[in-house]
C-alpha positions in Angstrom: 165.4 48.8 166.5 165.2 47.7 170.3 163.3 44.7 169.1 165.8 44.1 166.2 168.7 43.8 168.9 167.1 42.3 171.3 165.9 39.1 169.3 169.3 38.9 167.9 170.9 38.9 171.5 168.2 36.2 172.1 169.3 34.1 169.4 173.1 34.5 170.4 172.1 33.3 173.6 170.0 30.3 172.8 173.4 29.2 170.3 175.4 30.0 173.0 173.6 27.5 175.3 173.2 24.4 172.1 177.0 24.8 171.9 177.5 24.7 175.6 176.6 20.9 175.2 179.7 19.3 172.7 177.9 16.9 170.8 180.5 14.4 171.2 179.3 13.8 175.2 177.2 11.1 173.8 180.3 9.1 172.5 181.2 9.4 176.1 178.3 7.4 177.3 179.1 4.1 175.4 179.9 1.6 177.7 182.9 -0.9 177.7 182.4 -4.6 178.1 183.1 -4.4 181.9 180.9 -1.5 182.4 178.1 -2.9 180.5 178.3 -6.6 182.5 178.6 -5.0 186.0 174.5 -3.6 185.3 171.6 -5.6 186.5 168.7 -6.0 184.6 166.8 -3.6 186.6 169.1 -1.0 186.0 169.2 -1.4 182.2 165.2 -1.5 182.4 165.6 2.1 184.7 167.5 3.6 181.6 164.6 2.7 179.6 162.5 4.2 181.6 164.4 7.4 182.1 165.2 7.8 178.3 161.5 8.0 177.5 161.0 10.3 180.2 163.4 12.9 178.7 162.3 12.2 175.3 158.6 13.0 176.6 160.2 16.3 178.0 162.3 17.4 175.2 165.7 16.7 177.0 167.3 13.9 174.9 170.2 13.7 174.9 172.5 16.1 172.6 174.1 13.5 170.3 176.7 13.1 167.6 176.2 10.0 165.7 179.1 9.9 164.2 181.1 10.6 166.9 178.9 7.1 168.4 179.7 5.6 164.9 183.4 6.0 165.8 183.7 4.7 169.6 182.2 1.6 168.6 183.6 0.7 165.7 185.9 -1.8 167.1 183.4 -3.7 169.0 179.6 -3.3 170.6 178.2 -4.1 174.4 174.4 -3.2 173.7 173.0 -3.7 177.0 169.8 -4.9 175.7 167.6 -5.8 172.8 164.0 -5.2 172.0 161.9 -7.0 169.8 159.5 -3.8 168.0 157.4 -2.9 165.2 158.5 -1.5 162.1 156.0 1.1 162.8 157.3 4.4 161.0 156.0 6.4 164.7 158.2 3.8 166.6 161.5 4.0 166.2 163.0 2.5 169.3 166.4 4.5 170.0 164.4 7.6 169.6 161.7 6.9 172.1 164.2 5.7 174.5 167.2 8.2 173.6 169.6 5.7 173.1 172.9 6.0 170.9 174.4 3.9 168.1 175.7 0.7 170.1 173.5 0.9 173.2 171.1 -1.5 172.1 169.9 -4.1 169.5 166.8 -3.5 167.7 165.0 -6.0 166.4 162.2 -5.2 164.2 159.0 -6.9 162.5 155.1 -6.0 161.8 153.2 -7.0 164.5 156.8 -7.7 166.8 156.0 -11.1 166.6 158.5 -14.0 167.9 159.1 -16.2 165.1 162.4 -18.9 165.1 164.5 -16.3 163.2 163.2 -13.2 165.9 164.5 -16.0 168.9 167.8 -17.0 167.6 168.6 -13.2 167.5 167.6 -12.6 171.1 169.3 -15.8 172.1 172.6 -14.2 170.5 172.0 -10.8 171.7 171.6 -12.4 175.7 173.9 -15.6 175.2 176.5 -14.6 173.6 177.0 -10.9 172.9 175.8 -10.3 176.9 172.4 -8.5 176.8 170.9 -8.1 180.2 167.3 -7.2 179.2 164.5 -8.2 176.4 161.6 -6.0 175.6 159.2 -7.2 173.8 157.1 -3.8 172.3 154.0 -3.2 171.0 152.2 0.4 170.0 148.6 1.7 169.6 146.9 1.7 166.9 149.2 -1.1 165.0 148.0 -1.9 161.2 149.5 -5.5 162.0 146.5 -6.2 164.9 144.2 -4.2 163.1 145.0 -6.7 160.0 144.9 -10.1 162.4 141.3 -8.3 163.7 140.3 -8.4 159.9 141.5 -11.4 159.1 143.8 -10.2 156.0 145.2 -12.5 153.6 147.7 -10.7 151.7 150.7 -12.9 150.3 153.1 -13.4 153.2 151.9 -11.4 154.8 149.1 -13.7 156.2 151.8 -16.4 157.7 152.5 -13.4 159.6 149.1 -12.2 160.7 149.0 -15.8 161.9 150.9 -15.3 164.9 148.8 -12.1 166.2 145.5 -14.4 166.1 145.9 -16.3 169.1 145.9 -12.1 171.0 142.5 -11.7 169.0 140.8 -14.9 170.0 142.2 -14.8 174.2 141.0 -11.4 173.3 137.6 -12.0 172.4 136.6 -14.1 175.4 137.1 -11.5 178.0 136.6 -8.3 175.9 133.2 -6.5 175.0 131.9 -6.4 171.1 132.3 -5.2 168.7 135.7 -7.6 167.9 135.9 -5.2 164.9 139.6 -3.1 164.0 137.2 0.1 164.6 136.8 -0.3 167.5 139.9 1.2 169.1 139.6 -0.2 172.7 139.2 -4.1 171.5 142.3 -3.0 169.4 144.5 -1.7 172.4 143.2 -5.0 173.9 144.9 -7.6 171.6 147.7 -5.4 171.2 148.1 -5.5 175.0 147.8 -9.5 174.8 149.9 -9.9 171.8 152.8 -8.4 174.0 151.9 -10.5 176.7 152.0 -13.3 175.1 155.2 -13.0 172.8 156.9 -12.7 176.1 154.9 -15.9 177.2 156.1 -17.5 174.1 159.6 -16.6 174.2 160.2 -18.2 177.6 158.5 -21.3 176.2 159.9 -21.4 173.0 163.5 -21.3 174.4 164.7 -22.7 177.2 168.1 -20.8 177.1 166.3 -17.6 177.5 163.8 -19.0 179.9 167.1 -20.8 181.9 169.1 -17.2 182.0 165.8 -15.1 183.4 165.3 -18.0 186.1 169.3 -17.2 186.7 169.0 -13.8 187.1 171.0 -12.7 184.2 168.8 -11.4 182.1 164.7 -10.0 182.6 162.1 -10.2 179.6 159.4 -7.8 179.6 156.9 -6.2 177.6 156.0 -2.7 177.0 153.2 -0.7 174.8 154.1 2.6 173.0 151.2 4.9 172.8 151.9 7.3 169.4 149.6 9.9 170.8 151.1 10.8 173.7 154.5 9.3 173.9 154.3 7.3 176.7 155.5 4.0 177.0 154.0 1.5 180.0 155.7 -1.2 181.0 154.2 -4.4 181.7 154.4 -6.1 185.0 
């Protein structure tokens, strides 16, 4: 019977504490337009960095989407936008414990930069008033294990197109085999694939590539690791 009452005073307790935190503090947190343009860069790259340290500890956040859904429902002020994978293991907000209107997420196989992936940054930065791109990859991504393999699968080959040039920089300074089973040559191109998206994004458009040089906005890459959690940012 001691035990009886005792896990149920435990579980009273533990409630106690979950309700302790409203779940509407999150709607709290989203930022007006002034708020959001007095950050830096840095600082919007330091909450990236913090959110996936709480997420790696278990201390998101306590959220209520709706409550999100509602603050910003006349207007948003993401802070930021990040070009990702549609990797199932890498949803974005998640990993970084951000809310509904903190950032835009865009999102392809492979997060490559193609003309349609640029315009969007350019509006996200330009004119809706991002101050930060991330461009992020993940291990063990089908999309650089494909490009490794050479797929041709429909469209889906135009798009494996764009990960080739990471696989042949790749092979020059890497170690055989150049084979998808080989799990460090595929950490490789996925490292160089980021690298060089945010290469090609400064090249491909000089409004980005003008607001960096300004100051106003800072484009970096990052690589999720779905083992562990981790993301590392790329200097």
């Amino acid at each position: 019977m001691k035990i009886i009452l005792s896990s149920i005073l435990l579980a009273c307790l533990v409630a106690t504490s979950v309700l302790a935190q409203s779940p509407t503090d999150s709607a709290n947190d989203i930022r007006s337009r002034a708020e959001r343009d007095a950050l830096t860069p840095n600082q919007v790259l330091s909450s990236f960095q913090d959110g996936n340290q709480r997420f790696l500890t278990g201390t998101q956040k306590v959220r209520n989407f709706r409550a999100e859904q509602l603050a910003t429902k006349g207007g948003q002020h993401p802070a930021s936008v990040i070009l990702s994978c549609m990797d199932s293991r890498a949803p974005a907000e998640v990993i970084f414990d951000k809310g509904i209107g903190e950032m835009f997420n865009a999102r392809v196989a492979g997060n490559v930069a193609n003309p349609d992936m640029l315009g969007s940054m350019e509006y996200a930065c330009a004119a809706a008033g991002a101050k930060l791109i991330v461009v992020l990859g993940h291990s063990s991504c089908g999309a650089v294990q494909g490009a490794i393999d050479n797929v041709e699968m429909g469209s889906l080959t135009g798009l494996l197109e764009r990960i080739r040039p990471a696989v042949e920089e790749t092979r020059v300074d890497h170690g055989a085999p150049h084979e998808s089973s080989n799990p460090e040559f595929v950490e490789a191109v996925t490292r160089k694939n980021v690298e060089l998206t945010v290469e090609k994004i400064r090249r491909l458009s000089p409004l980005l590539r003008s607001m960096e040089e300004n100051g106003e906005i800072m484009i970096v890459g990052g690589i999720y690791n779905v083992q562990t959690g981790k993301v590392e940012f790329l200097k």
